[in-house]
PyMOL commands that place a pseudoatom at each C-alpha (Angstrom):
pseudoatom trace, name=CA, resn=UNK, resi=1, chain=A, elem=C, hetatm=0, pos=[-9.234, -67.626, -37.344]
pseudoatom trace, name=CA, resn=UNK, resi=2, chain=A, elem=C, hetatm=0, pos=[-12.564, -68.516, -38.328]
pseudoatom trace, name=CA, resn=UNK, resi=3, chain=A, elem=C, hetatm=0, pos=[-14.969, -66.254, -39.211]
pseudoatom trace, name=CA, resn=UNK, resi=4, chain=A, elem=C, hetatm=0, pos=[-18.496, -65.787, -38.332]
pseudoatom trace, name=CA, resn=UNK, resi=5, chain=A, elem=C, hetatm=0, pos=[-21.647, -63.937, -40.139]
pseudoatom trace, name=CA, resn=UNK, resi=6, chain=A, elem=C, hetatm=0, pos=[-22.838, -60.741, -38.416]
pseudoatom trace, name=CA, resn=UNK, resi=7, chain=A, elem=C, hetatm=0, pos=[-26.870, -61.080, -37.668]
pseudoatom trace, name=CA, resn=UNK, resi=8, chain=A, elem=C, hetatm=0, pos=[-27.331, -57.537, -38.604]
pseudoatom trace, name=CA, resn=UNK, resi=9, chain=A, elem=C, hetatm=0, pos=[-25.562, -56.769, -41.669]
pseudoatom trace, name=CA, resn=UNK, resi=10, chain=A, elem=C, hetatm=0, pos=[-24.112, -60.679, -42.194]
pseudoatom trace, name=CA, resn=UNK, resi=11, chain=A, elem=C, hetatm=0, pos=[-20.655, -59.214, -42.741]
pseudoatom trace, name=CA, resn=UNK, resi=12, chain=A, elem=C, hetatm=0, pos=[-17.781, -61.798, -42.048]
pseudoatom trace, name=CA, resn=UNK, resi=13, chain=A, elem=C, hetatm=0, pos=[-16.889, -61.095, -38.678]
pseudoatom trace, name=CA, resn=UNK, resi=14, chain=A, elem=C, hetatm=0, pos=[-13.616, -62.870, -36.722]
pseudoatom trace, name=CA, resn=UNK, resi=15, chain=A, elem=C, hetatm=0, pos=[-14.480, -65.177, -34.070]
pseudoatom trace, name=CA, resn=UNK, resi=16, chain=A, elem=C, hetatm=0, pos=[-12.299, -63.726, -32.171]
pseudoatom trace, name=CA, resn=UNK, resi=17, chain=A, elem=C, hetatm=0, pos=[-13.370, -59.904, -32.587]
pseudoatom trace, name=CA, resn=UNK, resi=18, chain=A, elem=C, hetatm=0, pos=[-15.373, -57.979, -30.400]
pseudoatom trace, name=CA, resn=UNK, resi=19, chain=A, elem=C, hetatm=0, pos=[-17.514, -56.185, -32.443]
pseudoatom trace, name=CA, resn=UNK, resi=20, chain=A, elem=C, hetatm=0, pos=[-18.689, -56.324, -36.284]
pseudoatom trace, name=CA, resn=UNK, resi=21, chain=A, elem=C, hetatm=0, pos=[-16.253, -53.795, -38.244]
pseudoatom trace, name=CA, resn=UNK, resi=22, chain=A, elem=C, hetatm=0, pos=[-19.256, -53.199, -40.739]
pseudoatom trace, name=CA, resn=UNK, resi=23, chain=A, elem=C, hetatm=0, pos=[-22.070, -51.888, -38.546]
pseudoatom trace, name=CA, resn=UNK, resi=24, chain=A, elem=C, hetatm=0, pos=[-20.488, -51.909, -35.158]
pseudoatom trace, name=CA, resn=UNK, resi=25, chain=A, elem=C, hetatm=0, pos=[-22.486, -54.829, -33.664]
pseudoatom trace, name=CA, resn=UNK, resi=26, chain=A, elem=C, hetatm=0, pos=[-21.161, -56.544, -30.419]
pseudoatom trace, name=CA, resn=UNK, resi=27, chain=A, elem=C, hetatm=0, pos=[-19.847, -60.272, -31.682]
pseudoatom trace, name=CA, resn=UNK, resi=28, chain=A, elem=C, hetatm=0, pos=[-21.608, -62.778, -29.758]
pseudoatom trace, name=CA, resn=UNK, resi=29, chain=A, elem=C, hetatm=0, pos=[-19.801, -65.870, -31.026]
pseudoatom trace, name=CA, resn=UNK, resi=30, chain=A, elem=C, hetatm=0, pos=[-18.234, -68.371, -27.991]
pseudoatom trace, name=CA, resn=UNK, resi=31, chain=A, elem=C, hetatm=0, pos=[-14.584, -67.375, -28.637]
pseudoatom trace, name=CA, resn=UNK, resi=32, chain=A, elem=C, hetatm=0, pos=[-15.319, -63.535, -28.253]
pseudoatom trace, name=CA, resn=UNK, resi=33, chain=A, elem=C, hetatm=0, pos=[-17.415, -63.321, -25.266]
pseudoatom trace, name=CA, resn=UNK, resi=34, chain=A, elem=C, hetatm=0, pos=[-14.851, -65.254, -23.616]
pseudoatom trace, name=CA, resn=UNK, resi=35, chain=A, elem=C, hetatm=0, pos=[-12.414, -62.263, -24.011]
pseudoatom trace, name=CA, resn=UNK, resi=36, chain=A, elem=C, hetatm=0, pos=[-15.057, -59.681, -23.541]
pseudoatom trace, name=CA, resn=UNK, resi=37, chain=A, elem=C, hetatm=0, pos=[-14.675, -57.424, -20.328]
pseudoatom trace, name=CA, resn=UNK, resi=38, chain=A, elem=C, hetatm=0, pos=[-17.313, -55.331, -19.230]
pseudoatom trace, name=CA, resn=UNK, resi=39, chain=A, elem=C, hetatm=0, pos=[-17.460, -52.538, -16.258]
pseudoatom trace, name=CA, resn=UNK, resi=40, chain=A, elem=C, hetatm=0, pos=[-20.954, -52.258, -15.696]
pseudoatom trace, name=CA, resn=UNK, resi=41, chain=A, elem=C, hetatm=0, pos=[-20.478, -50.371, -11.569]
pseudoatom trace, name=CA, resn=UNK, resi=42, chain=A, elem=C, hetatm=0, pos=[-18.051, -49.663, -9.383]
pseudoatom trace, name=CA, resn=UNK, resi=43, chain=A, elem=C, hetatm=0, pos=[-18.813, -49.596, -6.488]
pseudoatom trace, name=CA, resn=UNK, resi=44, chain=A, elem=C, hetatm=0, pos=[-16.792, -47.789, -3.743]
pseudoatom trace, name=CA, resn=UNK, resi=45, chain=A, elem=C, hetatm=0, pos=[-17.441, -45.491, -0.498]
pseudoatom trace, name=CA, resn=UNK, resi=46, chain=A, elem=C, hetatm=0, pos=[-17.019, -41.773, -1.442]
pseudoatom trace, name=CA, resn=UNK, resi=47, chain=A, elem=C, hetatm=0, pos=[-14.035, -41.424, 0.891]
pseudoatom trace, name=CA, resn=UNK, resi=48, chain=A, elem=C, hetatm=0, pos=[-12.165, -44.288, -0.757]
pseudoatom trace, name=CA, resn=UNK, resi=49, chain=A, elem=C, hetatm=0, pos=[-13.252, -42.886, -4.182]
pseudoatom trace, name=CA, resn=UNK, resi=50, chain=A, elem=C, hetatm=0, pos=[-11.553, -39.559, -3.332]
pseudoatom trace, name=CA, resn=UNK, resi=51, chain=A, elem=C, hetatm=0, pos=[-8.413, -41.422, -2.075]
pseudoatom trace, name=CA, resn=UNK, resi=52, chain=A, elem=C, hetatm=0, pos=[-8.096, -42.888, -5.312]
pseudoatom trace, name=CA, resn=UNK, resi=53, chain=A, elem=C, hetatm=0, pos=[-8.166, -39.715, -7.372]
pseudoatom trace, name=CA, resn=UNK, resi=54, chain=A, elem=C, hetatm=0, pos=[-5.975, -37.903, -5.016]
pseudoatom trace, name=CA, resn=UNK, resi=55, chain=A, elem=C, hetatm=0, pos=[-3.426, -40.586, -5.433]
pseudoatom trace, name=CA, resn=UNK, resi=56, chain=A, elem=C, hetatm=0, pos=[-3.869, -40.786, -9.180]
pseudoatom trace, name=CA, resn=UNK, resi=57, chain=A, elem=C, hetatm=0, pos=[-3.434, -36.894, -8.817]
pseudoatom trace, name=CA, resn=UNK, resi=58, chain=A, elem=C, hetatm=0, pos=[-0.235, -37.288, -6.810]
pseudoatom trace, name=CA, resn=UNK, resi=59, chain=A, elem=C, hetatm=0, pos=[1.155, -40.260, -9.425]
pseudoatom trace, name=CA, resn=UNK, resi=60, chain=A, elem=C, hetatm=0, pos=[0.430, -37.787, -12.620]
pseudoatom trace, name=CA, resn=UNK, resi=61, chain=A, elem=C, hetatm=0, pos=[2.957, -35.096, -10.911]
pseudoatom trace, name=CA, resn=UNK, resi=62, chain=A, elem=C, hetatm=0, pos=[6.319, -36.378, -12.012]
pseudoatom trace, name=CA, resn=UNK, resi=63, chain=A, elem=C, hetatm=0, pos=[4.922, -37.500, -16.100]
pseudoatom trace, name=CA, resn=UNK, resi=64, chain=A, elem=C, hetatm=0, pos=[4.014, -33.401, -16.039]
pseudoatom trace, name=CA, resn=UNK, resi=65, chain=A, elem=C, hetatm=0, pos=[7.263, -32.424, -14.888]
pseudoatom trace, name=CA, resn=UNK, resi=66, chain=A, elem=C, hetatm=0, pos=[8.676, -34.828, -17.470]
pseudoatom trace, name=CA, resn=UNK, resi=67, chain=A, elem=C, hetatm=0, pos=[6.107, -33.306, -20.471]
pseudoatom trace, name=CA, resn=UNK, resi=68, chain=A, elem=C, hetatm=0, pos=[7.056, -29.350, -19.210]
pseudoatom trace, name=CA, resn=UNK, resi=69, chain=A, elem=C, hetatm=0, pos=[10.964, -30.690, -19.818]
pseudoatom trace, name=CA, resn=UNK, resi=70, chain=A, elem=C, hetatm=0, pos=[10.543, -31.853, -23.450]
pseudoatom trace, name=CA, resn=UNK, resi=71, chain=A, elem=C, hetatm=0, pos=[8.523, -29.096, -23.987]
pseudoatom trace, name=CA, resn=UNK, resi=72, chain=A, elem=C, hetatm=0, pos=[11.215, -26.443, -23.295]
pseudoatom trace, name=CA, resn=UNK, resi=73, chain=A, elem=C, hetatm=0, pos=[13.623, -28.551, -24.846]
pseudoatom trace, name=CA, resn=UNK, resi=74, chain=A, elem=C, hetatm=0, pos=[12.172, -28.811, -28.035]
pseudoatom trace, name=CA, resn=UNK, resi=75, chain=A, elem=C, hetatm=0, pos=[10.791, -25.081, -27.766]
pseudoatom trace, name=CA, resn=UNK, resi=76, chain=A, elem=C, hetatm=0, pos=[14.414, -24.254, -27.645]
pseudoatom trace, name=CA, resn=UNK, resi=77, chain=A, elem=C, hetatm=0, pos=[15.444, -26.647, -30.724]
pseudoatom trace, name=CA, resn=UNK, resi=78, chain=A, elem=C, hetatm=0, pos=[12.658, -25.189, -32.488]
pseudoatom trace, name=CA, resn=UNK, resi=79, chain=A, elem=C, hetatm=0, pos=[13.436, -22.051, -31.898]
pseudoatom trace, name=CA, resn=UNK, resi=80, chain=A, elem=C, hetatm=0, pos=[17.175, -22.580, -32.660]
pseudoatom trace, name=CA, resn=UNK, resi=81, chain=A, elem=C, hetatm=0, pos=[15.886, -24.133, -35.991]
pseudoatom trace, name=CA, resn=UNK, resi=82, chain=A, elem=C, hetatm=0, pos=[13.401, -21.142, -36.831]
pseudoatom trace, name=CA, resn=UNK, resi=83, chain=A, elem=C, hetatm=0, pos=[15.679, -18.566, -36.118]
pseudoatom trace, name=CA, resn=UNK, resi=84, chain=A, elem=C, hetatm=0, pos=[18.579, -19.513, -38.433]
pseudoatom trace, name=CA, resn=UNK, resi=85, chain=A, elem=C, hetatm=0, pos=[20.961, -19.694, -35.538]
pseudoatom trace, name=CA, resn=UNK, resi=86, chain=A, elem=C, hetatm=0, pos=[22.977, -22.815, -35.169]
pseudoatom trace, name=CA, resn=UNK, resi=87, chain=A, elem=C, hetatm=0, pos=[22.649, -24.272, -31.167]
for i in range(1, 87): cmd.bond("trace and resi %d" % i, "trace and resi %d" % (i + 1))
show_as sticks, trace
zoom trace
């Protein structure tokens, strides 16, 4: 990977990285903008904006189920552990 001079701090830079490690400044060579991504609006009716966090909602359910499970289990390890009793 080649590397490229930073015009703020002239740091060597990757082409390919998106920002200057040194200072922080976004890398402007070719290679690097072509892999850039940037959000800038989004823009959606309020109804359809709700939908989509009620759904997202409804989709986190079953990975907190999942998280209060491990959590007990390894409350009762722990505890097992901590206690000096055997399990």
């Amino acid at each position: 990977m080649p590397l490229v001079k930073c015009p703020i701090c002239s740091g060597n830079v990757s082409s390919i990285a998106h920002a200057c490690p040194h200072c922080g400044e976004p890398n402007t060579s070719g290679q690097a903008q072509s892999l850039r991504v940037v959000v800038r609006d989004i823009d959606l009716p309020f109804l359809s904006m709700v939908s989509l966090m009620v759904r997202w909602t409804i989709a986190a359910i079953p990975a907190l189920i999942i998280l209060v499970i491990l959590a007990a289990v390894a409350s009762v390890i722990l505890g097992g552990v901590f206690s000096g009793r055997s399990i």
